[in-house]
C-alpha positions, 0 to 999 in steps of 0.5 A: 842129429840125436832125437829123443823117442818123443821128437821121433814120433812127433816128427814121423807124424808131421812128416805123414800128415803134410807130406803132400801139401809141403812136398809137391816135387817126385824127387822130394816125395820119394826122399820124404818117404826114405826118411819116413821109412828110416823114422819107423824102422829106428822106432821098431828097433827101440821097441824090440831092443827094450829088454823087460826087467823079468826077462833080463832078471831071467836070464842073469839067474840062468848064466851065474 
């Protein structure tokens, strides 16, 4: 399942604030958490591969 950056968000903050009001079982808990743990690790990854254009002109003009 592909989710936009939005959806990502808009799903991470779902799953904290009713986490435990929907969740009520440890196990369900427990992969609830995993799933909030991959939700914000994918969303620091976007964050540190988004590459800036004056770096990436930067580093075009160093390599030609």
């Amino acid at each position: 399942m592909l989710l936009t950056e939005k959806e990502k968000e808009l799903l991470l903050s779902i799953l904290k604030k009713e986490r435990g009001k929907i969740f009520q079982g440890k196990e369900k808990k427990d992969s609830i958490e995993s799933l909030i743990h991959k939700l914000e690790q994918s969303m620091r990854n976007i964050q540190v591969n988004k590459i800036p254009k004056k770096v990436d002109t930067f580093k075009k003009s160093f390599s030609e």
